[in-house]
N, C-alpha and C positions, 0 to 999 in steps of 0.2 A: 295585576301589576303590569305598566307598559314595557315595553321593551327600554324604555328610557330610564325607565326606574332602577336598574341596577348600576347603570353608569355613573347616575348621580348619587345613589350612594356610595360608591367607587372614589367619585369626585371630593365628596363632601370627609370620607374617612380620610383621601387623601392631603386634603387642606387639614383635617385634625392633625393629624400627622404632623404637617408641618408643624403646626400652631404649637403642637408640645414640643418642638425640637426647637424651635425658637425661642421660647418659654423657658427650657432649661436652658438654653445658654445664655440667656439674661440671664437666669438668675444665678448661673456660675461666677458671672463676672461681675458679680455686685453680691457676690455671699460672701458671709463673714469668715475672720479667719478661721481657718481648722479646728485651732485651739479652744475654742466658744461652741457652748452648746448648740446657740444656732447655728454655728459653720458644720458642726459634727451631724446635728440633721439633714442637712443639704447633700453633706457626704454617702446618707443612705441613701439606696437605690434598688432597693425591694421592699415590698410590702408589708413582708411578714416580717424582717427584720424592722420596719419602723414602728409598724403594731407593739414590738414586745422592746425597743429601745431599752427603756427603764430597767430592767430585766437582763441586758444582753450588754447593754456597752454604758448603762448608769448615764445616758442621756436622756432627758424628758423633751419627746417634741410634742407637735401638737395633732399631728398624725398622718395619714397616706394622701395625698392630692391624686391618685392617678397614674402619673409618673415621677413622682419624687418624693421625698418626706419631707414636711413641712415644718420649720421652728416655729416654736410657742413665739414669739416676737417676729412683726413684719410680716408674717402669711396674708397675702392676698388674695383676692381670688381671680386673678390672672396664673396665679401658679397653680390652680387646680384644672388637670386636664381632664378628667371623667365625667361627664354629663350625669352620672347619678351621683356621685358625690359631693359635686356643683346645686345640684337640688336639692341638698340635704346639707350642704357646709354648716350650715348657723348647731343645727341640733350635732355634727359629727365631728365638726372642728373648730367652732363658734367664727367662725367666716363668713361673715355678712355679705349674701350676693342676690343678685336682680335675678340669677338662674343663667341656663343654659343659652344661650344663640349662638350655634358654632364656637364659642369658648363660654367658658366662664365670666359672666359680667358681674360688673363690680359695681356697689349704687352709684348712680351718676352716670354709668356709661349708656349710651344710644347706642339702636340696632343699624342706624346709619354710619358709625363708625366703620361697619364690618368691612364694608366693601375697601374704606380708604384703608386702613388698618393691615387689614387682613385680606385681601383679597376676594370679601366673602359676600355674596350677595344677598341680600335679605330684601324678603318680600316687607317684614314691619313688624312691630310689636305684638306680641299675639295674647297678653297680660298677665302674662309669666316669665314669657321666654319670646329671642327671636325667632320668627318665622320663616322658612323658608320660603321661593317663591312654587316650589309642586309641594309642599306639607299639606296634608289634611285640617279642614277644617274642626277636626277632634281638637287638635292643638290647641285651638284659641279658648281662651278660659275667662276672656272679660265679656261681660253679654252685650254691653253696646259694641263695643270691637266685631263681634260676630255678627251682630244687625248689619252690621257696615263693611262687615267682611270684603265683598268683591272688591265697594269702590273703595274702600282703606288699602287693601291686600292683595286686590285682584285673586283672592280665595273663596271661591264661590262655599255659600252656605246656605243653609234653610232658616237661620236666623237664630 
């Protein structure tokens, strides 16, 4: 690993970082009121309390995004901040997403977004997920994508 390697992911957990504290505060200020099951999911803020909801405070959400609990109603997958949970939303939380590129994308969003969005630089679609621009070429998972890899992604590949 280069010596640069540690920086960027330095870098990269740093923008996560933000990206979920931005995240929740959208979505404080556009969650429902208290009194509503979905405002009462919002209100949780650990995992194993939103896991056993049902159980503990007789609210049904629709489960853990990462950093918040998620209501059965309106869960996007902009509010999911964990990158395996994001790869897994549809089967964990029926949250339909494109996958992980520095947040959570949602169908319809471009990896070209990141930068203007988010600060976040992305090398290009890798056919799952955004790509960074030092990711390994493991990443990519569409075979023409990786044929094309360098001049697509400038991520050099064996094809």
């Amino acid at each position: 690993m280069s010596r640069a390697a540690p920086a960027a992911v330095g870098v990269v957990l740093l923008a996560c970082g933000q990206l979920a504290a931005a995240l929740r505060t959208q979505g404080q200020s556009k969650a429902a009121p208290s009194g509503s099951q979905d405002g009462r999911c919002l209100e949780i803020s650990d995992r194993e309390t939103c896991e056993n909801s049902r159980a503990r405070l007789n609210v049904t959400c629709r489960g853990w995004g990462g950093s918040a609990c998620l209501p059965r109603r309106g869960a996007k997958a902009e509010s999911i901040t964990d990158p395996a949970i994001c790869e897994q939303a549809l089967m964990l939380l029926g949250v339909e997403t494109l996958g992980w590129g520095g947040k959570c994308l949602a169908p319809g969003a471009a990896c070209g977004d990141s930068k203007a969005r988010f600060g976040l630089t992305c090398a290009g679609w890798g056919g799952s997920s955004c790509l960074a621009p030092d990711d390994s070429a493991r990443l990519i998972t569409n075979k023409t994508i990786c044929e094309n890899s360098m001049a697509w992604l400038g991520i050099p590949s064996q094809g």
